[in-house]
C-alpha positions in Angstrom: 0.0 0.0 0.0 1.1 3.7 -0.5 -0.3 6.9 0.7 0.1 10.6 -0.7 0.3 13.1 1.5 -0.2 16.7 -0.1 -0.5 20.2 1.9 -3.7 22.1 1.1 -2.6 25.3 -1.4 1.6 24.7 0.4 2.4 28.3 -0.5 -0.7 29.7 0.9 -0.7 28.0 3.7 2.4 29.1 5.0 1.8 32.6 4.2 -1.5 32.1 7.0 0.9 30.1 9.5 2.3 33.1 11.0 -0.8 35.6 9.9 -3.7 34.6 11.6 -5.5 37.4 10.7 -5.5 35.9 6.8 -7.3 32.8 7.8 -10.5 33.2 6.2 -9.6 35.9 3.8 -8.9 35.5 -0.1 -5.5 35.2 -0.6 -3.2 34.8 -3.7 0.5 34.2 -3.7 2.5 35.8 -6.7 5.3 34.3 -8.9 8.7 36.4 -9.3 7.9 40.1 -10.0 4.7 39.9 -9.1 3.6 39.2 -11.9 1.3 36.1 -11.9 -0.8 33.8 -9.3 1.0 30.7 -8.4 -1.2 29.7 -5.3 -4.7 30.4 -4.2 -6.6 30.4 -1.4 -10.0 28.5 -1.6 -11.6 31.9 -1.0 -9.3 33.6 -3.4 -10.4 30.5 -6.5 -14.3 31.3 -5.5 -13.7 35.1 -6.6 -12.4 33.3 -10.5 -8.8 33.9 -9.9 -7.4 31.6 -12.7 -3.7 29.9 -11.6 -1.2 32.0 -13.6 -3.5 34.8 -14.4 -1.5 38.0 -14.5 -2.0 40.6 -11.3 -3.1 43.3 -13.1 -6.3 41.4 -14.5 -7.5 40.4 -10.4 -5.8 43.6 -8.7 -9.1 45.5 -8.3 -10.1 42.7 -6.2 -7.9 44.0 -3.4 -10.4 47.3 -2.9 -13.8 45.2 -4.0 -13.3 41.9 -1.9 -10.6 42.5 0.1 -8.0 40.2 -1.5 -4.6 40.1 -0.1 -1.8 39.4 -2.0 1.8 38.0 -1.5 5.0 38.0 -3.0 6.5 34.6 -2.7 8.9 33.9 -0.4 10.5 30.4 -1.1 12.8 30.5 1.8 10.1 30.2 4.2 8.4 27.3 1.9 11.1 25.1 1.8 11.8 25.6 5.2 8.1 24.7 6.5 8.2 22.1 3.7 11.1 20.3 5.0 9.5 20.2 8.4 6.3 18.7 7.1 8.0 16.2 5.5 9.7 15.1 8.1 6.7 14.9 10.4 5.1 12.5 7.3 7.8 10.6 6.8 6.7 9.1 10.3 3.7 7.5 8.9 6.0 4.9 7.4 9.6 3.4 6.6 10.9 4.8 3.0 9.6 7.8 1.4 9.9 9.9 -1.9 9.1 13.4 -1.7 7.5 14.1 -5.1 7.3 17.9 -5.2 7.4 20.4 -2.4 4.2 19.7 -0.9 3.8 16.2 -1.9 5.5 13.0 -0.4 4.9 9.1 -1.5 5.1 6.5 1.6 5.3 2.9 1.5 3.4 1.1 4.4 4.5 -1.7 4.0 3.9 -3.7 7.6 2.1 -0.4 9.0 -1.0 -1.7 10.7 -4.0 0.6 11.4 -3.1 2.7 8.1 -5.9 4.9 8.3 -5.9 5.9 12.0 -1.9 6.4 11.1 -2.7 8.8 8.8 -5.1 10.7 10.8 -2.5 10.7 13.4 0.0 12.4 11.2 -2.1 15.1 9.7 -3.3 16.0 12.9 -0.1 16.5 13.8 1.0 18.8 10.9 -2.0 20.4 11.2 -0.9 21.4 15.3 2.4 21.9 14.8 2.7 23.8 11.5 -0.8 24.9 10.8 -1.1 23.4 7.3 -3.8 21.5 6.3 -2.9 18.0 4.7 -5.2 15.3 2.4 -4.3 12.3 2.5 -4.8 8.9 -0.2 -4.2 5.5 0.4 -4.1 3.0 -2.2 -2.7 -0.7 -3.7 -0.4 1.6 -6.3 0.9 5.0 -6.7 -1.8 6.5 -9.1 -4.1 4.7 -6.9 -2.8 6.8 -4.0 -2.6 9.6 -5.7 -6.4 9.1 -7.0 -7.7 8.4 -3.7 -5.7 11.8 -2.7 -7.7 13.9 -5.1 -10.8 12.4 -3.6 -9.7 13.7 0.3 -9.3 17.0 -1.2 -12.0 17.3 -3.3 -14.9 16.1 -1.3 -13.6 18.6 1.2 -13.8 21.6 -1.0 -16.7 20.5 -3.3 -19.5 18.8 -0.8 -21.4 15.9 -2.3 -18.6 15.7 -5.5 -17.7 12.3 -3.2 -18.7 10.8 0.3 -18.4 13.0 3.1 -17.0 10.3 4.8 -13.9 10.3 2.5 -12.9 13.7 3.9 -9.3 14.8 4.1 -8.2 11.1 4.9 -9.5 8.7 2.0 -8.5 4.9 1.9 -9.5 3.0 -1.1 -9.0 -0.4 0.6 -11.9 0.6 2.9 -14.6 1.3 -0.1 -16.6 -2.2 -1.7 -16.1 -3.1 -5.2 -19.3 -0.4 -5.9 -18.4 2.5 -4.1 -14.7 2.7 -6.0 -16.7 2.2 -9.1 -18.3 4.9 -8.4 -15.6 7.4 -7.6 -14.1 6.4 -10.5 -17.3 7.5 -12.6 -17.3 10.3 -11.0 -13.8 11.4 -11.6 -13.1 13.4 -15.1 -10.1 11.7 -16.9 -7.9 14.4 -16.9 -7.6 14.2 -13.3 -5.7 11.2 -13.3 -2.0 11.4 -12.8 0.0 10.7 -15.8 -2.4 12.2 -18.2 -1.8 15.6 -19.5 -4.0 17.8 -21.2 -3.1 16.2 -24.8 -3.7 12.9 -24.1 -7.0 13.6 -22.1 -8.5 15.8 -25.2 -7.6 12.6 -27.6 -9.3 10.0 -24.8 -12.0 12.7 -24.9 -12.5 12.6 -28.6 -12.6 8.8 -28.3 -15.6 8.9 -26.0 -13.4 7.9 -22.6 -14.6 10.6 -20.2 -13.7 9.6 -16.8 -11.6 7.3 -15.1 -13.6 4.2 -15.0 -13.9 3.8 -18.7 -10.1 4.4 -18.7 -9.7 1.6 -16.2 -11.3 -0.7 -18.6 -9.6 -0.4 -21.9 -7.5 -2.9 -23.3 -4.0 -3.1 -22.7 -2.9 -3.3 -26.3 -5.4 -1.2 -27.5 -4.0 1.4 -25.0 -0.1 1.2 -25.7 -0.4 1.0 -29.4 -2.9 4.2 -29.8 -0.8 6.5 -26.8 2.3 4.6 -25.0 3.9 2.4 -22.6 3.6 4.8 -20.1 -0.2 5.0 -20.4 -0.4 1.3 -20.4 1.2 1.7 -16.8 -1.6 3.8 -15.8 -4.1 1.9 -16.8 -2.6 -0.9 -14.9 -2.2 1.2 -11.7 -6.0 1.7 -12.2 -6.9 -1.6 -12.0 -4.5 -2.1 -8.6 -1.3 -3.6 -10.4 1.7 -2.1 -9.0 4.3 -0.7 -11.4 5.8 1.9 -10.2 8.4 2.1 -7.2 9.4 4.5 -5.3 12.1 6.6 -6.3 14.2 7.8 -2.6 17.0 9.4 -4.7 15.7 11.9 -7.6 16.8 11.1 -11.1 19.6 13.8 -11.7 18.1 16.8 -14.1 19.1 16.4 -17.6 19.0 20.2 -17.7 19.6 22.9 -15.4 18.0 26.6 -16.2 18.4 29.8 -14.1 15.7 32.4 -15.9 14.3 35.6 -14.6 12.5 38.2 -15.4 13.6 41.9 -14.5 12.3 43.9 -12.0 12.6 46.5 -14.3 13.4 46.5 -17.9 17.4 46.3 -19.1 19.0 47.9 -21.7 22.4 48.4 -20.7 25.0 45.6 -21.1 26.9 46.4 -17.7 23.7 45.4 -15.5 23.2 42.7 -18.2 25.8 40.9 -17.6 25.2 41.6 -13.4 22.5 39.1 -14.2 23.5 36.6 -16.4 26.4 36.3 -14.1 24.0 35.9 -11.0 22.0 33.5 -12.6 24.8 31.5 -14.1 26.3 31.0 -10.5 23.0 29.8 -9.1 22.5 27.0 -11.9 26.7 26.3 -11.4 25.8 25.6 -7.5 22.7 23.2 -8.7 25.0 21.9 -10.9 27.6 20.9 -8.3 24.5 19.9 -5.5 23.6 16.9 -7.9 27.1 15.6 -8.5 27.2 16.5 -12.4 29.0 18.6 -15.0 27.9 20.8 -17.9 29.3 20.8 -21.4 27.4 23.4 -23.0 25.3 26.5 -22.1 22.8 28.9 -23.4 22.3 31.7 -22.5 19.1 34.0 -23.6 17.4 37.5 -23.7 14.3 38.9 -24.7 12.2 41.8 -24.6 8.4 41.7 -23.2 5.8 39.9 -25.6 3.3 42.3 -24.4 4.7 45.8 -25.2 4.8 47.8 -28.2 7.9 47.2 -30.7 10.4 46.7 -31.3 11.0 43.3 -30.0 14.0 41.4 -29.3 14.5 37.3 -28.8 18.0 36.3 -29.0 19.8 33.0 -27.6 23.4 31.4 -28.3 24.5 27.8 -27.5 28.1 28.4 -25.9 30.3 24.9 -25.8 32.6 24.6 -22.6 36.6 23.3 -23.3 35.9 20.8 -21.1 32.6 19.8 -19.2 32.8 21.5 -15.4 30.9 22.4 -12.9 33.4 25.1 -12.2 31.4 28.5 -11.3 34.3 30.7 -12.9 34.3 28.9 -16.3 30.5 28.8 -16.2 30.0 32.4 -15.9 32.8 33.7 -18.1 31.4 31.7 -20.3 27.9 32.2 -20.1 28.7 36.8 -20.3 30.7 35.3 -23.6 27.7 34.5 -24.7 25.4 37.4 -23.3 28.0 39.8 -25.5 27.5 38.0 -28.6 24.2 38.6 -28.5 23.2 41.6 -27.0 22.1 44.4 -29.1 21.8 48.5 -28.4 18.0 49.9 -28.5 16.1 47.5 -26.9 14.0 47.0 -23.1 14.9 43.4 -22.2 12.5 42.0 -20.1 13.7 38.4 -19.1 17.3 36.6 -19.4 18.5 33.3 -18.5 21.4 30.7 -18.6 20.4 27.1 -19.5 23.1 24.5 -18.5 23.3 21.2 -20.6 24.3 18.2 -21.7 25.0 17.2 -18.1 26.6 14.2 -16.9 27.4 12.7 -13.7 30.9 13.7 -12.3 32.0 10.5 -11.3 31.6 9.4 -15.0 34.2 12.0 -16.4 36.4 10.8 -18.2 40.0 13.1 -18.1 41.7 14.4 -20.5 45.7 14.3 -21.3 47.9 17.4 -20.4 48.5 18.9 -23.3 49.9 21.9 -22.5 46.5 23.5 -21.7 46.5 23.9 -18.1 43.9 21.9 -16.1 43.2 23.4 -12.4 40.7 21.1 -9.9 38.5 24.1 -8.2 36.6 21.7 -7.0 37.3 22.2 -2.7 37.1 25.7 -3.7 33.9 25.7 -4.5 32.6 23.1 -2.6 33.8 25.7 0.4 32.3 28.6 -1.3 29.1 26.4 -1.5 29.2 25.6 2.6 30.1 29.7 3.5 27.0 30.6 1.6 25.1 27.8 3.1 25.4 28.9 6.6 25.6 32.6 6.1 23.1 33.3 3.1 23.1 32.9 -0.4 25.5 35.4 -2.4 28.0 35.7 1.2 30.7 34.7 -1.8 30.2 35.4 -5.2 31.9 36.2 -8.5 33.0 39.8 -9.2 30.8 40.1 -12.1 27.6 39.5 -10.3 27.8 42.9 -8.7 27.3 44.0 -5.2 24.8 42.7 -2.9 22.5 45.1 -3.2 22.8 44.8 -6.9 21.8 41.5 -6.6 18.7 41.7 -4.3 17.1 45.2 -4.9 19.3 48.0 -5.8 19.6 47.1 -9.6 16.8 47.5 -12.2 17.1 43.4 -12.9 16.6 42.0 -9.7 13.5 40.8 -8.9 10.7 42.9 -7.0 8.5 41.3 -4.6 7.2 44.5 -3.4 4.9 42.1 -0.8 6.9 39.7 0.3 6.4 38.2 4.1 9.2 37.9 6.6 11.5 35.0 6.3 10.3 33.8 10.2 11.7 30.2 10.1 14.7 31.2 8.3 15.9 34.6 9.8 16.5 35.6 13.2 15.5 39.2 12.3 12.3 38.2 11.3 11.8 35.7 14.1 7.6 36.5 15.9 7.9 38.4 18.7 4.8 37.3 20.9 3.6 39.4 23.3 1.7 38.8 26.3 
């Protein structure tokens, strides 16, 4: 058996942990800049707020209903989120943490699985004050179905049993009753399929999840894929997937921004690309791998007036490194070679690829080119700004601090961000009494 445990709108609950006063109030967290919705209350979705629907379209709502709105604040989210996940990792023996807000447990030999799982929510719910769901099923999609069920039936009244509420165990329901959730459930709320394949299995008349459940096998793989052969299996209570402890390492790694304000210099240009090149170097390094190539891009905003600008360049490294230095020299190389005089650049980014793990590198003669190991350098510079805050140590060309949180046009605004609270003793509660 697995079970899914998934925080109730993660980002917008953690905003509310340490604001009591937003409890029942509409609420909308924004993405860098400000410039979109990324997490919504359940008051904030009943006034039509759309997820990724720009601010300026709902920002009236702030004087009309009395929405609040927050800059996001990712420290304090993976902060709470690593304590959550701790706390659920108690309900049994391995895990895998599937997203920030979402953790996969094997309870294998756990007995009294859905008084377990009460337990634990409860318990996240005292000690952080975020609100959990909970699914328990034969198989991960399973799991993950019975999951949607605990939300939904919470936030929808009569879409499922009552009974089914925040904690939902399929191995409790009869043959009928998961029948019936199953006809109840639209098809593109299964995991594993996306908007394309659900419009196709639309077309072809399967509508929810029950008629998915009972296609044939080979019918299944030969019109969409393997993987969707997988799913249907899952359905039907055959296990097939495992669960994965250790994340497969990215095949990519991208550090894009937009700018608080628009660029057209080259100077605070390459401020940025530097900045971001250095933050997607340290990724780089956190999963053991090494880059061979880069990109590097710029572009003006789609959604003002000409003229417009879109510009990227491929830059090949001598030798693949997770070396921060040869990342961002080469990554302003690249920057220069494409920048251009006269235009508002909205948005840049450095894209690191064709990655490979570091232990598989295979060296390279001395040829006269000299070869220097940074590696304890960095891994040091890594550990100083660990413990004393991103950007402690950086490269010259990424500017000064202030350059690189709010003093330059291209760092990011969050004009209404929350204190850090977990995550900085200046911003720490003070409780009074």
């Amino acid at each position: 058996m697995f079970a899914l445990l998934d925080a109730n709108n993660f980002y917008v609950s953690c905003e509310k942990c340490f604001q009591p006063a937003l409890r029942d109030k509409p609420v909308v967290v924004l993405s860098a800049n400000d410039g979109c919705a990324i997490a919504r209350s359940e008051e904030a979705k009943a006034l039509g707020i759309k997820m990724g629907e720009p601010y300026f379209k709902f920002k009236h709502l702030e004087l009309t209903h009395g929405l609040v709105t927050r800059s996001a604040c990712f420290p304090l989210y993976a902060d709470l989120s690593s304590r959550l996940m701790s706390i659920a990792s108690g309900m049994g023996c391995d895990v895998e943490q599937y997203s920030i807000d979402e953790q996969f447990i094997d309870l294998s030999g756990v007995r009294d699985i859905t008084r377990r799982a009460w337990v634990i929510r409860d318990r996240i719910h005292r000690g952080l004050g975020i609100a959990c769901g909970v699914g328990i099923g034969p198989t991960k999609t399973l799991a993950k179905f019975a999951n949607h069920i605990a939300k939904t039936s919470e936030r929808r009244p009569g879409s499922y049993p009552a009974r089914l509420q925040r904690v939902c165990n399929l191995a409790e329901l009869s043959h009928q009753e998961l029948a019936a959730a199953l006809e109840a459930t639209p098809v593109g709320e299964i995991w594993g399929v996306g908007p394309r394949i659900s419009a196709q299995l639309y077309d072809a008349g399967i509508l929810n999840a029950l008629q998915l459940s009972k296609l044939d096998l080979g019918t299944v793989r030969r019109h969409w894929s393997v993987v969707m052969e997988r799913t249907v299996r899952e359905l039907n209570g055959e296990p097939c997937l495992t669960l994965e402890s250790q994340p497969e390492p990215k095949q990519m790694i991208a550090c894009t921004r937009s700018f608080g304000s628009p660029v057209s210099e080259l100077d605070p240009l390459i401020e940025a690309v530097s900045d971001f090149a250095s933050r997607a170097a340290q990724k780089l390094r956190l999963q053991g791998s090494v880059a061979a190539q880069i990109q590097v891009f710029a572009h003006t905003s789609r959604f003002r007036p000409p003229p417009h600008f879109h510009r990227s360049i491929v830059v090949p490294l001598i030798r693949p490194t997770s070396d921060t230095g040869l990342i961002v020299a080469s990554a302003v190389h690249g920057i220069k070679r494409i920048y251009r005089e006269g235009f508002e650049l909205k948005k840049a980014g450095v894209i690191l690829m064709d990655l490979n793990d570091k232990a598989d590198l295979q060296h390279e003669l001395d040829l006269g080119d000299e070869i220097c190991d940074r590696g304890s350098l960095f891994a040091a510079v890594d550990e100083l700004n660990k413990r004393y805050g991103r950007g402690t140590v950086h490269i010259g060309s990424t500017g000064t601090h202030a350059a690189r949180t709010k003093g330059a046009a291209w760092a990011t605004r969050q004009e209404r961000r929350s204190p850090l609270y977990t995550t900085s003793l200046a911003d720490i509660p003070e409780v009074r009494c």
